[in-house]
N, C-alpha and C positions, 0 to 999 in steps of 0.2 A: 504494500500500500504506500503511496508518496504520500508525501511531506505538505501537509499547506497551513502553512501562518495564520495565526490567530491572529496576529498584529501588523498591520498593513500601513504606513504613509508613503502617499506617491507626493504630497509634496516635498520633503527632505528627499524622496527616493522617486524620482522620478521616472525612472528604468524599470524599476523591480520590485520599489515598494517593501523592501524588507529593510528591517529598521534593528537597533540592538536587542528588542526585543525578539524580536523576532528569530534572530542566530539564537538567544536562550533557548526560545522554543524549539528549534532545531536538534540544536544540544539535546536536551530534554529526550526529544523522540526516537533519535539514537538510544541513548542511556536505555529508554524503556524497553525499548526493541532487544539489547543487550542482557537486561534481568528475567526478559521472556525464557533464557537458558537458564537462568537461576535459581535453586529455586531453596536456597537454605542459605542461610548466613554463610557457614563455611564453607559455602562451595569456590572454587578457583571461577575466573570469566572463560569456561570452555563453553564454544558456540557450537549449533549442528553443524557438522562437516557436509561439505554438497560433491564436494569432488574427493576421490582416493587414490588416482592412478598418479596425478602429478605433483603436487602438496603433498607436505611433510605433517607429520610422520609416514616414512616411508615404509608400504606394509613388508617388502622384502628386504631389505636392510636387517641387520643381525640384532639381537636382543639388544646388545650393550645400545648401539646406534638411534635404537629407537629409544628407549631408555631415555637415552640424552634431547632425542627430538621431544618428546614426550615435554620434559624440564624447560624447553626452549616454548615450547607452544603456550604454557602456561606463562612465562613472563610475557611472552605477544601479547595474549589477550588480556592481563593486568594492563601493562604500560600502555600499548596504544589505547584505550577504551578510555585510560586516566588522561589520554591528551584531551578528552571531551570531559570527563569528566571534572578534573583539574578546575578550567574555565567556568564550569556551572558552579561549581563549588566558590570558588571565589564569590559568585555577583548570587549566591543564593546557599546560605552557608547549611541550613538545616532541612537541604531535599532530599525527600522520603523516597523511597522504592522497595515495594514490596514488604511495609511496615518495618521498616530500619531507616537511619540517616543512613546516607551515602557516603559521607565522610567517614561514618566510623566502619563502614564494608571497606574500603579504600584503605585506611589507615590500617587494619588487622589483616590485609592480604599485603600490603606491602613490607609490614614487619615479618611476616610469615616466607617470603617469598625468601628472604633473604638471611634464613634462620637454617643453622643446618639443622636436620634431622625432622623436621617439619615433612608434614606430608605436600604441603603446596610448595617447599623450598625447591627454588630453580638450579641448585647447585653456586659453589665456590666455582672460581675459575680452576682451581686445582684439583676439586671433585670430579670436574669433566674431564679431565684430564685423566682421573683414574677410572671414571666410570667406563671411558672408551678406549682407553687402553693406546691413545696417541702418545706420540714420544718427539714428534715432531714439533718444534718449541714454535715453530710460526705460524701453525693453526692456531684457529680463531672459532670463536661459538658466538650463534646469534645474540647469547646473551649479550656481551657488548652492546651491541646496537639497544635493547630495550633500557640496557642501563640508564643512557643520552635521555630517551622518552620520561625515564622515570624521576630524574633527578631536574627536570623540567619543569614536572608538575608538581614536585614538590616546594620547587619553587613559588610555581603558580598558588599552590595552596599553604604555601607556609604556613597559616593563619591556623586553617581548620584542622592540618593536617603533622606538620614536619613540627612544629613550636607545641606540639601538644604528645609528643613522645620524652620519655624520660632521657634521662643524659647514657642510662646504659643501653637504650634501644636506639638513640640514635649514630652512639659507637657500633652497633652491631651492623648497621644496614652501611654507616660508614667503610667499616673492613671489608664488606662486599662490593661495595662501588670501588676499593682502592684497589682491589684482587684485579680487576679487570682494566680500574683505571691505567695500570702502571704495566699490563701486559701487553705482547704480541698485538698486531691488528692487522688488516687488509689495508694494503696502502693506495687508497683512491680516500673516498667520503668516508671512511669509519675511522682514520681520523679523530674526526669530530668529536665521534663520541667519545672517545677515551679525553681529549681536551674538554669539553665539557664537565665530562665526572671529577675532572684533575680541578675543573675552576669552582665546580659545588663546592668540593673538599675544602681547598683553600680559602672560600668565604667562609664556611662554615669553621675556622681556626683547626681542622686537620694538615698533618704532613701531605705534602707532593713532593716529586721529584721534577724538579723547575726543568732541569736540564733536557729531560722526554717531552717535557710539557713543550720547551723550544722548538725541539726537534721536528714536534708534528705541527705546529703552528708556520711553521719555515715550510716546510713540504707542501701543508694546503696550500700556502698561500702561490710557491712553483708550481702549482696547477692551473690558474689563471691565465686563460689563455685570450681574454681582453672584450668589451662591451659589459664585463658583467657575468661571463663565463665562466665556469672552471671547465675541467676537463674531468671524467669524470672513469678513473681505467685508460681507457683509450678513446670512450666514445665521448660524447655530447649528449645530453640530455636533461630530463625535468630535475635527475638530483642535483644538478647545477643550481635550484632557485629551489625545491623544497630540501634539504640538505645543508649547503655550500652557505648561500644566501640566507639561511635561517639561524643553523646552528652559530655562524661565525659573526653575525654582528650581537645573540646570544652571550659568546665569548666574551666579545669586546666589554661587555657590559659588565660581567662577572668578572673576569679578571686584565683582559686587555688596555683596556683603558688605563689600566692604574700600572702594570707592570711588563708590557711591552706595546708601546705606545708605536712604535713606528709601523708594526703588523698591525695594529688594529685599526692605526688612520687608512692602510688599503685597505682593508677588510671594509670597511667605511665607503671610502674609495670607490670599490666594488662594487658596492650593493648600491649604490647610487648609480651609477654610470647603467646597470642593469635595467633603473625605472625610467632612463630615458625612452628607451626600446621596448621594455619589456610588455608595457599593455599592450600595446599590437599585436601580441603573441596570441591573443582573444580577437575574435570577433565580435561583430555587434551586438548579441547578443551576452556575450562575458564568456563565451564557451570557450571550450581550452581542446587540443590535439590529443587525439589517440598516438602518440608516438614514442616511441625510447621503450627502455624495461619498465616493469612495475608498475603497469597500467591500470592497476587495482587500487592505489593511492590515490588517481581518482583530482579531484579538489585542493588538496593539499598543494599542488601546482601554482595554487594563491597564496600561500603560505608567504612566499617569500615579498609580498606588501607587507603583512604582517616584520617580518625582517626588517625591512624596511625602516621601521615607525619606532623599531626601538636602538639606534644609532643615534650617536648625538644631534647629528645634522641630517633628517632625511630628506630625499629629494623627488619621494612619492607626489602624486598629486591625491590627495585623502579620497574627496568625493568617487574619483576614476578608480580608486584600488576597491573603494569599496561595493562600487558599481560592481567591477569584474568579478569580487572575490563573491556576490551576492549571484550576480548571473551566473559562476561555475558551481556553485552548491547547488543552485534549482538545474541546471543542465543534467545531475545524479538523482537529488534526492525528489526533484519536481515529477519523477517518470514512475509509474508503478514498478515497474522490474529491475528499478536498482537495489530493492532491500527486501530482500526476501525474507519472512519471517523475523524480522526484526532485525536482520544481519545484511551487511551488503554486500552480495556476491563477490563471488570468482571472477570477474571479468569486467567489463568497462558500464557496459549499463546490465542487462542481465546475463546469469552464468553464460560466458564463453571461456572457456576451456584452453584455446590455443593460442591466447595470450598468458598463460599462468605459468610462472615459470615456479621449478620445484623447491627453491628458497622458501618459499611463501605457506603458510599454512593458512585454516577456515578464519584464525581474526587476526589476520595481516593486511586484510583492508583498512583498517579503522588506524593506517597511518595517516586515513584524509583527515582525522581528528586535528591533525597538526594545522589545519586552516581556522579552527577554535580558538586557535591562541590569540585571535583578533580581541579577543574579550577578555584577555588581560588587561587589553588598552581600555581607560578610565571612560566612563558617559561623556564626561565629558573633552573627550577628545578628537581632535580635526576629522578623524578617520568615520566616528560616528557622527556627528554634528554639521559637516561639511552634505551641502547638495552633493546628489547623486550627479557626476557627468560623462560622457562617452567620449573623451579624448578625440581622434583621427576620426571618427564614423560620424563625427557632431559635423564637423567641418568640411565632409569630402564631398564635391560635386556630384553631378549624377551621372555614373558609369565610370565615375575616376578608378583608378588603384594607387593606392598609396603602397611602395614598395621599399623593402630596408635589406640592406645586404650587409652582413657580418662577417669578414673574413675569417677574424680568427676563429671562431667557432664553428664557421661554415655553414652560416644557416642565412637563408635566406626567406623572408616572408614577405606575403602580399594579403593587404585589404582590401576586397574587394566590395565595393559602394551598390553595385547592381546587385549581389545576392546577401552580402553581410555577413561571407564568408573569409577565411582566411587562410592560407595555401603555402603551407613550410617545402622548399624546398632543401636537401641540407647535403652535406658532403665528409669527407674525412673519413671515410668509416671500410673498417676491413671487418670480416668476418667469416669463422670456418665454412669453407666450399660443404652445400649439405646444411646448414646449418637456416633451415627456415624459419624456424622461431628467428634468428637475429635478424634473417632480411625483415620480416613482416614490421620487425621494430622499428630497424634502421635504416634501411636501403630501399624503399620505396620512393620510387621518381617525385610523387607528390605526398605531401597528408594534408586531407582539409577536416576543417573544426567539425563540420557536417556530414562528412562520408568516410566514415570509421575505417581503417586497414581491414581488408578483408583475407582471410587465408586462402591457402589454395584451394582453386573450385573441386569439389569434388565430383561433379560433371554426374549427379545421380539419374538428370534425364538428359541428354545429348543435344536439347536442344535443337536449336540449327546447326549447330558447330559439329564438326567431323576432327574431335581433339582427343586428344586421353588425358588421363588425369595428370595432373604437375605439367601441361604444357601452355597453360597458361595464368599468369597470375596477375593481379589485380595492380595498377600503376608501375609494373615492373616487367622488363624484356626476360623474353627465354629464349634460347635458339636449342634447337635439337640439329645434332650431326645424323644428315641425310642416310649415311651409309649406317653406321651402328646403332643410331636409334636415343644416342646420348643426350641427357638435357645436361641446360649449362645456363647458372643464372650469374647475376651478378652479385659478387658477394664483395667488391671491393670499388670501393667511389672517391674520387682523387678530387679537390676541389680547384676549381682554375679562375673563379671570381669572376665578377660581371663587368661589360666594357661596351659602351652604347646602349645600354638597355635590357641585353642580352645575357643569361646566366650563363656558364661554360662548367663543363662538369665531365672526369671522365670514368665508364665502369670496364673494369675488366672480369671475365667471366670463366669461373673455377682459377680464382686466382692465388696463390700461391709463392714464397719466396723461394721457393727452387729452380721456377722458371723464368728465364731474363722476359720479361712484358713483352716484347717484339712475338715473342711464339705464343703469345695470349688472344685471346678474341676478345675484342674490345669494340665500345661505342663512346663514341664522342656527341656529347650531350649538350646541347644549344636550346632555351627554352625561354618564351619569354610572356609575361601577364597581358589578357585581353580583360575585357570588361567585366565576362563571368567565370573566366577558366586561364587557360595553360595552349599557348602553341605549341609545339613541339618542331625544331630544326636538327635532328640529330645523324651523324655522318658516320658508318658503321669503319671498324678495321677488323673486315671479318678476312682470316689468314684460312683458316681448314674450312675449306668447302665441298661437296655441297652441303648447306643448310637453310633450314628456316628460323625464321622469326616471329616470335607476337608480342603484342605489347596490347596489356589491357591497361580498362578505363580505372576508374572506382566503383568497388563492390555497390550493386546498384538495391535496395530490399525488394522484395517480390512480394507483395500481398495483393497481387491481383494487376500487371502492368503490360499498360498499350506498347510493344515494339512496333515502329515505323522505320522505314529504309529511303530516303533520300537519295537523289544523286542533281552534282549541277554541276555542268561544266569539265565535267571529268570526277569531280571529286565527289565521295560517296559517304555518306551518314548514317547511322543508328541514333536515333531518339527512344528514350525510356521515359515513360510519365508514369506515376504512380504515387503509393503510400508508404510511408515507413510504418511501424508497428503499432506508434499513438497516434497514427492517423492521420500526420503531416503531411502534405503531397510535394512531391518530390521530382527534377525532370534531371536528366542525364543526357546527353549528346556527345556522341564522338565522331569526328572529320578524320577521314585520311584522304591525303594528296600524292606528291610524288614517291614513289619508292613503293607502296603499299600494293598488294593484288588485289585484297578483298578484305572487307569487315564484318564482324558474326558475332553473335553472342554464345555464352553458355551458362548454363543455369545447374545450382548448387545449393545443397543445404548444409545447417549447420557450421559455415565460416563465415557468416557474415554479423559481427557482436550487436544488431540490432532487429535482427530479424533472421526467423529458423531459414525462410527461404531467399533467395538473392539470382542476379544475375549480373556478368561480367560481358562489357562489350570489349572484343578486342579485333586490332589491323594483326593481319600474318603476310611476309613478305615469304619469297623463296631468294636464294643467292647459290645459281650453280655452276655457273665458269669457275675454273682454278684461279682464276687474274682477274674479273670482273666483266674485261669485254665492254660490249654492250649495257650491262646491270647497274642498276642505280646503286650511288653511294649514297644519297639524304633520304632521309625517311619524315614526312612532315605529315605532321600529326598536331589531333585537337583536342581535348575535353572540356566540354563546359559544364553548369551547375545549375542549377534555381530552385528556389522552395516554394513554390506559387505555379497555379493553373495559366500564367500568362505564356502566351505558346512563344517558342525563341524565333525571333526572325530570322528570315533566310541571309541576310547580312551577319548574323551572329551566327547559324551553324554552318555558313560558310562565307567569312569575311578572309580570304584571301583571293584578291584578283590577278595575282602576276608572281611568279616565282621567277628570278632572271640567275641564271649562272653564270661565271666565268666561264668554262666551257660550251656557253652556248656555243657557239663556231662549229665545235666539234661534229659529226655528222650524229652523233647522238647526243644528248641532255641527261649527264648523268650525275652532275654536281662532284666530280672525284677529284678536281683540284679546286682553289681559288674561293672567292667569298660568294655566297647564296643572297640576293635581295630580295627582301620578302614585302610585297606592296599591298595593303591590307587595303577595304570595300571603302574608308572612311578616310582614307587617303594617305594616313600616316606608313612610315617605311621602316621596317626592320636588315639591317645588315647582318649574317652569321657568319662570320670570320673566323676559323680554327687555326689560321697559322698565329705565331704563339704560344701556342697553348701548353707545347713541351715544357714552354720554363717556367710556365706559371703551377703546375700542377702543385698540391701542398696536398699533405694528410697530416 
């Protein structure tokens, strides 16, 4: 069942109408949702599990393993649950659930947790260590991370909750946060956590070891790779701004400030430079991308406004953070099938499956809790108090794009004014050949705020399409080798920045450091924003031939949708009208021009995370001379978007009038040297230039 406000002002909140009361009451529904599993004071916060095959605890893993997962699961759903928790508590000190205060279920589970011999204790760092029988000193257990969650909220709740323990319970939960504080960690974002626990301790007048304390504070901050970014492993993603962005101005507060002043003015720095950009990362609505790992987190992707607001000098704009942070909560909790039974699935809006990766257990959602932390900040302050505004979407013309490229991070995003969507383009990213969990994350040509990553089709009716299954997939190229039957995606994206308007991006496919790139199959990717979508200018260097190619649209939902087939001029269309699951109507169109044979769709269930059924329009090309020949090297291509019955005009599903090549001369038009002009219906002209591009490449 969704979420709707008791408490509503649209004039403070003119967007959305949710007011701080309102986030309580939010708060609240979760919470209640959460003691539906509850049902005795002493119980731990274990929720029904909906998935077993990929969440942990893992059923075939060895006794010891699960044991330890078991330990792990239960601080999850302590600690995240108290990031919501936390917050209520503060602005409403004596709330009931299930005829108990909340504070004192909170307060006896977290003494507990951290008690040996307890039956809800999560274990010593060194307990795990014996219970699994590792010997390896650089593993690491999830507890860490819950620790960061935990010593958060007890901040948050000092009042009701940390200031009302004895001086020998609050040494006991101390020695547990210092076990973990001062150990091993995974060196990307967790981090934090151990800085974190190291900066509770030390306000709290416990021993740290300053010197680890530097060390990881130095390390984050060499992860910055500039707007606002960190890097996050190897990739780019949302821990950047719930993570990076949250816990570290956090920091600065608890101990940076005072005792390492020069890390915490960037850290500062950072988190500013991020809120120049960072709204755009939403669309008009507040909505936020299906993109990166841990897409269960959901919301929390606002978190880092929240960040934000607690540096000494922020550079948010309040009413816009609060706008976005209020349009991404109703984007989840506004839909029936983001919280099932009181809990909020597995998946992005309801259980989908093959975004979950197996870190995660049934309440490792309820790290969206972390967008809660908004209600730290006082009534009366900018972030509640201030109008509601919509930044770039208040301001943009009609059918503008307001577009932002990021180098360092490699992300590139567009606002699109005609649909009120927003269309991350992004780059840098390697990932194991095989490994489609990570493309669906990270390597997908486009991700928009509106058209969820969809998995691969599973092709259960064949459609019109003559494909088999994994040969096509959703905003991502595949070629199969003609003779063996081989598919080959791209699992590595090299970024080469924008120049005239134009993105440049290149993927190679089954990519690997054993083999010098020249014996790789590659595409070189040229893309640039139209009014409701994405052109597509991209120039293949396909070496093993013969092969095919396809490249789909976005996962399209199926609950009942008109396919129409166009052609004008040569160039040929697929239109998808229809509904998403709450009844939204929804339209898809895909163009292919030169390079392309034909366009089809195929229809599939179960991969699409808003709907059981779906379909994918895709262009399939062939390439079968060893050398080209005759064969086209650009491949020009379109997808556009709309949420409305307004039908797209023939200027929009086909607003290219003139493709000019450098080799025109040649007795054929194949675009295989020199720069592509692309002359669009409204008169404006795109150049696709890839010489260059060698030296530009970066990951």
């Amino acid at each position: 069942m969704k979420f709707e406000p008791g408490t509503k002002d649209y004039t403070r909140s003119p967007f959305t109408g949710l007011t701080r009361e309102s986030w309580l009451e939010a708060a609240a529904y979760l919470i209640e949702g959460v003691f539906k599993h509850i049902r005795h004071f002493e119980d731990p916060v274990i929720v029904a599990r909906q998935e077993t095959e990929v969440t942990y605890p893992h059923l075939k893993d060895s006794p010891e393993q699960q044991e330890a997962q078991r330990r792990a699961e239960l601080f999850e759903g302590l600690t995240r649950t108290f990031f919501i928790a936390a917050p209520l508590l503060k602005n409403k000190p004596d709330y009931m659930v299930n005829g108990y205060r909340l504070a004192d279920y909170y307060k006896a589970q977290v003494l507990r947790s951290c008690s040996k011999g307890d039956s809800v204790s999560v274990g010593s760092y060194e307990e795990l260590q014996e219970v699994t029988g590792r010997t390896d000193p650089f593993r690491c257990f999830q507890q860490t991370v819950e620790t960061c969650a935990l010593v958060i909220c007890l901040e948050i709740s000092r009042k009701q909750i940390w200031e009302t323990y004895t001086t020998e319970e609050k040494n006991t939960i101390a020695a547990f946060l210092s076990g973990y504080a001062h150990t091993n960690t995974v060196p990307q974002n967790w981090r934090l956590f151990n800085m974190l626990d190291m900066a509770f301790l030390h306000k709290e007048g416990y021993w740290i070891d300053e010197e680890i304390m530097a060390d990881h504070a130095q390390a984050i901050l060499g992860y910055y790779a500039g707007d606002g970014w960190y890097r996050d492993g190897q990739s780019f993603d949302y821990y950047s701004c719930w993570a990076f962005n949250l816990y570290a101005p956090l920091w600065n507060v608890w101990y940076g400030y005072e005792n390492m002043p020069y890390i915490a003015r960037k850290f500062e720095d950072n988190s500013n430079a991020l809120m120049r950009t960072y709204p755009d990362f939403f669309d008009a609505d507040g909505w936020m991308l299906m993109w990166g790992r841990s897409n269960i987190y959901r919301f929390a992707a606002a978190s880092a406004f929240d960040g934000n607001f607690f540096v000494r000098h922020p550079a948010a704009n309040p009413g816009l953070a609060r706008r976005i942070a209020s349009g991404a909560l109703m984007q989840f909790l506004g839909r029936d099938d983001c919280v099932v039974n009181g809990v909020p699935s597995l998946g992005f809006y309801g259980q989908f499956s093959p975004l979950v990766q197996g870190y995660s257990c049934a309440e490792s959602p309820f790290w969206l809790g972390k967008a809660f932390l908004c209600l730290d900040l006082p009534a009366d302050h900018p972030f509640w108090t201030a109008t509601e505004e919509n930044g770039s979407w208040a301001t943009m013309q009609a059918g503008e794009v307001k577009e932002t490229v990021l180098d360092g991070p490699a992300l590139c995003f567009t606002n699109h004014q005609a649909n009120g969507q927003t269309i991350l383009r992004s780059g840098k990213i390697v990932k194991e050949a095989g490994d489609d969990h990570g493309l669906w994350n990270y390597a997908k040509l486009c991700f928009n705020s509106k058209y969820p990553w969809e998995a691969t089709p599973r092709a259960d009716t064949a459609g019109d399409a003559d494909v088999a299954e994994g040969e096509v997939e959703s905003q991502q190229y595949v070629l199969k080798d003609s003779t063996t039957g081989t598919l080959l995606k791209a699992n590595a994206t090299f970024w080469a920045g924008s120049r005239g308007g134009v993105l440049y991006r290149r993927q190679f496919f089954g990519y690997n450091l054993h083999d010098e790139t020249h014996w790789m199959q590659a595409m070189n990717l040229a893309d640039f924003p139209v009014a409701n979508g994405i052109i597509r200018v991209d120039r293949h260097r396909l070496y093993r031939r013969p092969v095919s190619v396809t490249l789909g649209a976005y996962g399209f939902p199926d609950n009942g949708t008109e396919i129409a087939r166009l052609e004008w001029d040569g160039a040929k269309a697929i239109v998808l009208t229809g509904s998403d699951s709450t009844g939204h109507r929804k339209q898809l169109a895909m163009t292919v021009w030169d390079g392309w044979s034909g366009i089809n769709v195929v229809h599939s269930s179960g991969t699409n995370p808003e709907s059981l059924h779906s379909i994918v329009a895709f262009a399939q090309a062939s390439f079968v001379k060893q050398y080209g020949g005759a064969e086209p090297y650009v491949l020009v291509s379109q997808v556009i978007t709309r949420d409305d019955d307004q039908p797209f005009t023939e200027d929009e599903l086909f607003p290219i009038r003139e493709i000019v090549y450098a080799d025109s001369l040649h007795s054929h038009r194949t675009g295989s040297y020199g720069p592509v002009r692309i002359v669009l219906a409204d008169g404006t002209e795109r150049t696709v230039d890839f010489e260059g591009i060698e030296g530009r490449l970066t990951l």
